[in-house]
C-alpha positions as CSV (number, residue, x, y, z in Angstrom):
1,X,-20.9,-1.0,10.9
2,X,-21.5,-2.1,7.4
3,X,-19.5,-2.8,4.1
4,X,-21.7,-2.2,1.5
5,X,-22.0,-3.1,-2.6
6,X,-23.9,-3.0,-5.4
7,X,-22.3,-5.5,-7.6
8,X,-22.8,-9.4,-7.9
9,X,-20.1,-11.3,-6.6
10,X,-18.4,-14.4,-7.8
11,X,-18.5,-17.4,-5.1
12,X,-15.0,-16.5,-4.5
13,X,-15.2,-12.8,-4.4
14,X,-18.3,-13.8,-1.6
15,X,-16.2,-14.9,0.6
16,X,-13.7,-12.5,0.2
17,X,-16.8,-9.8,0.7
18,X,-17.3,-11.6,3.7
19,X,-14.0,-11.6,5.4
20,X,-13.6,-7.7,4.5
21,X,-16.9,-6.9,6.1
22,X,-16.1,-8.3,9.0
23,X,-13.0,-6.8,9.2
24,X,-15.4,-3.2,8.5
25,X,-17.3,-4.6,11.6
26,X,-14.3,-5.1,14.1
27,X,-12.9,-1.8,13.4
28,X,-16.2,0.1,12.7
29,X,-16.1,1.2,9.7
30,X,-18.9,2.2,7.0
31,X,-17.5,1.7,3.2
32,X,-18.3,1.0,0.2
33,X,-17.2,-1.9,-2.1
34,X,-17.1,-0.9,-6.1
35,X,-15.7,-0.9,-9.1
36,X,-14.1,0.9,-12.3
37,X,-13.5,-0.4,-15.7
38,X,-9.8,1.3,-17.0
39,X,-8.0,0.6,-19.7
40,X,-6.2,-2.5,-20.5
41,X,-4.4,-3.8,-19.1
42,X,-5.9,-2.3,-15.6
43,X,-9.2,-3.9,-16.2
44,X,-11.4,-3.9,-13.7
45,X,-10.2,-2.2,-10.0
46,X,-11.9,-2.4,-7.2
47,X,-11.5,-0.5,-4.1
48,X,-13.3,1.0,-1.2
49,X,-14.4,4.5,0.2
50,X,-15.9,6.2,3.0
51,X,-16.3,9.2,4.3
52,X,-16.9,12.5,3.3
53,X,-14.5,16.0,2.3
54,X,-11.6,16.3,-0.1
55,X,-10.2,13.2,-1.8
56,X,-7.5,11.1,0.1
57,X,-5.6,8.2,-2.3
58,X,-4.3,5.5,-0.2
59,X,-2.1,3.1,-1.8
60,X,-1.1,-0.2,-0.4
61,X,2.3,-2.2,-0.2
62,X,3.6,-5.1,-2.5
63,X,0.9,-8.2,-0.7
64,X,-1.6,-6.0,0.9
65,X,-5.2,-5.2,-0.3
66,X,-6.9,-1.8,0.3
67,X,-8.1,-3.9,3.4
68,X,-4.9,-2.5,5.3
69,X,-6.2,1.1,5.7
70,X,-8.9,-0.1,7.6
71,X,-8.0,0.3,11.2
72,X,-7.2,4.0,9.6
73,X,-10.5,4.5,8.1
74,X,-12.3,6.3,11.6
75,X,-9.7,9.0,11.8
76,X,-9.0,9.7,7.9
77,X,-13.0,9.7,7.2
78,X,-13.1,12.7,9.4
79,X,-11.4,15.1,7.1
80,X,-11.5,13.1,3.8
81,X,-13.3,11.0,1.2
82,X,-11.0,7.9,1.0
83,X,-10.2,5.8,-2.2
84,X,-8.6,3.1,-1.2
85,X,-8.2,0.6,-4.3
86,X,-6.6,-2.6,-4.7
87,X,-4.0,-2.8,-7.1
88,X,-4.3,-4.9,-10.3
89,X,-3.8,-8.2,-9.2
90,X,-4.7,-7.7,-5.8
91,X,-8.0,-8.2,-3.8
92,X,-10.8,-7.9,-6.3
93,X,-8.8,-6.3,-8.9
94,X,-8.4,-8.0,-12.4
95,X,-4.9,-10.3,-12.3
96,X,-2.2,-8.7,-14.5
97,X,1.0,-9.8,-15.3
98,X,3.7,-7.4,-14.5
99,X,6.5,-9.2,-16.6
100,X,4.2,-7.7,-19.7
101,X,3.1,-4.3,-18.3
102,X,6.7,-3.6,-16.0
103,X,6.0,-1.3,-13.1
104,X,7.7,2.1,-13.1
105,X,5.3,3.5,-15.7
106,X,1.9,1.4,-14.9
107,X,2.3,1.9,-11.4
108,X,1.5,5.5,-11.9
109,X,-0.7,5.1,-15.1
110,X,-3.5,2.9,-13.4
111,X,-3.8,5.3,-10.8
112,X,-3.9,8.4,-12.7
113,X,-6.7,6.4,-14.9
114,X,-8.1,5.7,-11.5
115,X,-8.4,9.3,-10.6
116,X,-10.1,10.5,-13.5
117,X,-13.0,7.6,-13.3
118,X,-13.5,8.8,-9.6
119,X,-13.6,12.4,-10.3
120,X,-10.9,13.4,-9.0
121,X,-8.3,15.8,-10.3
122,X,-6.2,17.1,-7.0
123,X,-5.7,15.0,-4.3
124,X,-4.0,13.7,-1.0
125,X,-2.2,11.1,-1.2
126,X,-0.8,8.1,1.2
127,X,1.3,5.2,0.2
128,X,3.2,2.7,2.1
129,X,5.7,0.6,1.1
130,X,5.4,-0.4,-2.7
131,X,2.3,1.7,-2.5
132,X,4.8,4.3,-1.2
133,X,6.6,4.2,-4.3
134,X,3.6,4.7,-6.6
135,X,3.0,7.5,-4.4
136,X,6.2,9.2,-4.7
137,X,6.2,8.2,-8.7
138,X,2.9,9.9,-9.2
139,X,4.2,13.1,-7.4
140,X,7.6,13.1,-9.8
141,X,5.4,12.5,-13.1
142,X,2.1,14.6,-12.4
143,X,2.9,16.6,-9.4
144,X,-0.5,19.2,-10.6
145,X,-2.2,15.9,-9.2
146,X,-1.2,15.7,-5.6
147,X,-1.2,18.8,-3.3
148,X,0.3,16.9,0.5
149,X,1.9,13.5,0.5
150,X,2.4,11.2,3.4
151,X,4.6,7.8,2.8
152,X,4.3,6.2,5.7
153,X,6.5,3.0,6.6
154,X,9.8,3.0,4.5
155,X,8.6,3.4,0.9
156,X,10.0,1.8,-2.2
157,X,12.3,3.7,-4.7
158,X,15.2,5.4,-2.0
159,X,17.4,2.5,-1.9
160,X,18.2,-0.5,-4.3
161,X,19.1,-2.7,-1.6
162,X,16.8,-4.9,-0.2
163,X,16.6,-7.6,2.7
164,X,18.6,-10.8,1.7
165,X,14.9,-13.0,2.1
166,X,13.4,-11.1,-0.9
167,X,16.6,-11.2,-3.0
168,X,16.5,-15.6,-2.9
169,X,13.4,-14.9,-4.6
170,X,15.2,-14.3,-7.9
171,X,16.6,-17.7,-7.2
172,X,16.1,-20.1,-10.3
173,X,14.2,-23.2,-9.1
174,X,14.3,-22.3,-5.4
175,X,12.7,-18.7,-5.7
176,X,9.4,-20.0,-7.0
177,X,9.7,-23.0,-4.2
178,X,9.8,-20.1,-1.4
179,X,7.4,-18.3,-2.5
180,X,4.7,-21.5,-2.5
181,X,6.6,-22.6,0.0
182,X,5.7,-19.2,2.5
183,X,2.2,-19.1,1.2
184,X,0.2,-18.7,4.4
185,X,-3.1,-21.5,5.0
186,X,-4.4,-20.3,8.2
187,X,-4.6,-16.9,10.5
188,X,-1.9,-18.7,12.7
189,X,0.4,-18.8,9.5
190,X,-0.1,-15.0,8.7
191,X,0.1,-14.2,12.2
192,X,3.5,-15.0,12.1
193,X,4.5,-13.5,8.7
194,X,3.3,-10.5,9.5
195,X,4.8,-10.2,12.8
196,X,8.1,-11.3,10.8
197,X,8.2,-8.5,8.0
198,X,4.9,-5.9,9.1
199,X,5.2,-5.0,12.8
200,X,7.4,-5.2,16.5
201,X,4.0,-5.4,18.3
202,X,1.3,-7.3,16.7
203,X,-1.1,-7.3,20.0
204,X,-3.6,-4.7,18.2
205,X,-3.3,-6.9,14.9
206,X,-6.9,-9.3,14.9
207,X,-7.4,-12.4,13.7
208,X,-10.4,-10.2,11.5
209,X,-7.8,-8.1,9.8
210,X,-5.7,-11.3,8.8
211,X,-8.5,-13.3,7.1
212,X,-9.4,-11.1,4.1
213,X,-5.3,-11.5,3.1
214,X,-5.9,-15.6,3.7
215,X,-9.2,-15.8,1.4
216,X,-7.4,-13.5,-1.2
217,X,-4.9,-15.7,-2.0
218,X,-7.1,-18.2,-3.5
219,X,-8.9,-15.3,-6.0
220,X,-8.3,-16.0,-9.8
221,X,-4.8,-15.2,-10.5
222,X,-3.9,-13.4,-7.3
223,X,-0.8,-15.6,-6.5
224,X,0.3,-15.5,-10.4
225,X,0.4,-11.6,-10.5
226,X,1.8,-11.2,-7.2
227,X,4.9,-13.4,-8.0
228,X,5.5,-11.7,-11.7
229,X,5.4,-8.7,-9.8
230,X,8.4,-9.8,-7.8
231,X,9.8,-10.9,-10.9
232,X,10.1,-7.7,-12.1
233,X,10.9,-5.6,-9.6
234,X,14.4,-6.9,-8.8
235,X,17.1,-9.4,-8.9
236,X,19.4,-11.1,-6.7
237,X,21.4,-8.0,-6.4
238,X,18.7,-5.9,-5.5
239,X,16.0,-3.9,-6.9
240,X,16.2,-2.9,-10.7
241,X,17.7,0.2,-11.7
242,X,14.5,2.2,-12.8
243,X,13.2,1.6,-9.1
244,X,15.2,3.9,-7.7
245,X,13.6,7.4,-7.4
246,X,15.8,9.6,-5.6
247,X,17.1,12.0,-7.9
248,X,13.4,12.8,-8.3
249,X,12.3,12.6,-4.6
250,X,14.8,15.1,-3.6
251,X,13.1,17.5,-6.7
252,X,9.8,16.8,-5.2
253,X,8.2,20.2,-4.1
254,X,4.7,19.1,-2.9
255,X,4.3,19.1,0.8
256,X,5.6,15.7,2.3
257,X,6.0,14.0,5.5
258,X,7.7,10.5,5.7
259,X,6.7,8.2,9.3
260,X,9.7,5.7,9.3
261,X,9.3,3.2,12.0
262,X,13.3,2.6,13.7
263,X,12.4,-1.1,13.4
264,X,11.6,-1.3,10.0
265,X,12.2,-4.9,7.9
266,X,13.1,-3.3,4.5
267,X,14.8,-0.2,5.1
268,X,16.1,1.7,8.4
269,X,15.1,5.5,8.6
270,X,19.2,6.3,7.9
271,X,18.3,5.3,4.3
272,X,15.4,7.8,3.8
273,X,17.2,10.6,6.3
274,X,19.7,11.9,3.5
275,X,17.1,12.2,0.5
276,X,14.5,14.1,2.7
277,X,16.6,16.9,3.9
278,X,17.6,17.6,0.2
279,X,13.6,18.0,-0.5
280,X,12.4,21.7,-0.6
281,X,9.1,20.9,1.5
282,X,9.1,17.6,3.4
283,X,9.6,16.4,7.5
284,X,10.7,13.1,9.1
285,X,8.6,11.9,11.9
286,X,10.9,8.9,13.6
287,X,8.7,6.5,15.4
288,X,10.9,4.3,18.3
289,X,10.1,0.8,18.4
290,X,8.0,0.5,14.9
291,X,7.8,-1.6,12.1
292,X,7.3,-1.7,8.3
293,X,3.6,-0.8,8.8
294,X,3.7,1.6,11.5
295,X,0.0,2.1,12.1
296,X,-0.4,-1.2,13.2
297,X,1.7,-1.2,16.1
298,X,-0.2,-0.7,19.5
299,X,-1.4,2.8,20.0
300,X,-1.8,5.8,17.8
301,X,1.1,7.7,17.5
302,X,2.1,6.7,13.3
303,X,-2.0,7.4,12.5
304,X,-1.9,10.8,14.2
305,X,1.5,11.8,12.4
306,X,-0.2,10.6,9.0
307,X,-3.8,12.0,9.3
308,X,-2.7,15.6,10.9
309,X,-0.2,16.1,8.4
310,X,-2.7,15.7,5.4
311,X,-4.9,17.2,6.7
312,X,-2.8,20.4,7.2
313,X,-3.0,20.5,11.2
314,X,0.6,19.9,11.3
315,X,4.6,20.1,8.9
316,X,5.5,21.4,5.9
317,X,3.0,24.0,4.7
């Protein structure tokens, strides 16, 4: 299996190529590297997609790439055309700093800009965690542009609590020192972060899928844009008011399905309980003994709950 592009890489984005396609190889997976140019200041996205039938957005979490929805890619290319891209500052997406652009608004503007330079007008989409949030943001603000929604793993946006790790970020001095500080150097080193925030089980996690995370890091700007993110999401108390999107969540009236892992890091599934059953169209799928990123854990149970729903085999009609 193949990861395939068109474009000239930089020496760093090489070996970035090269740890994503053999992470394409290990799972067996056929995509496609590229690029779109949006407006500033988006810049230059990049993102992968494979397969073939209606569109499917998948939108990662806060430090993931687009390289997470890999070990999804077999079952989702069988009923859709995935776009997976890596948001600015991310992967091989231009560095942008989020103290400038703010989130709430640019988190959904990038991708509807995304959309149109893709072709596509209506589409599935699937977010998890932060990329949860842009997904539920995108179906409050343009709800014409998304006809099923899956958030899968606790997304963003339904509380304005978060753990007490996260919060010391905000920490004058000492917030910048943990976050150098926690910056993985080898797969051994991610290994254990992910296991710490990610999943309960990380037995079906390879070392494959780890490295394109560990060569990221040391892209132009990646670290920079990732830590003003997290500058302006929250605050030692907790994420910032304009984060929280429940009064539109429960207005939401596109068909939705939440997978909420019991053993989740950032939130448990009683915070995202009470807003789903005031939604007009949406399910709960509760998945024992799963963390933050669900699909990773051993076996197939949070892949089949996301894929059958989008593609209409299964909830909310």
């Amino acid at each position: 299996m193949t990861l395939q592009y068109d474009h000239e890489p930089s020496a760093e984005a090489r070996r970035y190529l090269d740890a994503l396609a053999a992470a394409c190889g290990h799972y067996e997976v056929d995509a496609e590297s590229k690029y779109v140019t949006l407006p500033d200041p988006a810049g230059r996205v990049h993102y992968l997609t494979a397969g073939e039938g209606p569109p499917l957005l998948a939108l990662h979490g806060l430090g993931a790439t687009a390289t997470c929805w890999l070990p999804m890619f077999d079952a989702l290319t069988d009923h859709f055309t995935v776009y997976a891209p890596d948001r600015p500052g991310r992967g091989l997406s231009t560095a942008v700093d989020y103290r400038e652009t703010g989130f709430r608004e640019f988190g959904v503007e990038y991708v509807t800009d995304f959309l149109d330079s893709v072709g596509v007008g209506e589409t599935a989409v699937l977010g998890n965690s932060l990329g949860g949030f842009q997904s539920l943001a995108l179906t409050i603000d343009y709800p014409e542009r998304v006809d099923r929604l899956c958030a899968i793993g606790a997304p963003a946006g339904l509380s304005q609590d978060v753990p007490v790790f996260f919060r010391l970020f905000d920490l004058p001095v000492v917030g910048r020192w943990l976050f150098d500080y926690f910056e993985s150097e080898t797969v051994s080193d991610a290994r254990e972060e992910f296991r710490r925030i990610n999943v309960e089980d990380d037995s079906a996690v390879p070392d494959a899928y780890l490295r394109p995370g560990l060569v990221g890091e040391d892209l132009p700007g990646q670290r920079e844009s990732l830590w003003s993110l997290m500058k302006s999401l929250g605050s030692v108390r907790g994420t910032r008011p304009q984060f929280d999107l429940r009064e539109g969540v429960r207005a939401i009236e596109t068909p939705t399905r939440f997978v909420w892992g019991t053993e989740d890091y950032f939130w448990p599934p009683s915070v995202g309980r009470p807003v789903v059953s005031a939604m007009a169209n949406a399910d709960f799928v509760t998945l024992h003994d799963h963390g933050h990123m669900p699909w990773l854990e051993p076996g197939d149970e949070a892949t089949e709950a996301a894929v059958d729903f989008l593609a209409g085999e299964v909830g909310p009609p």
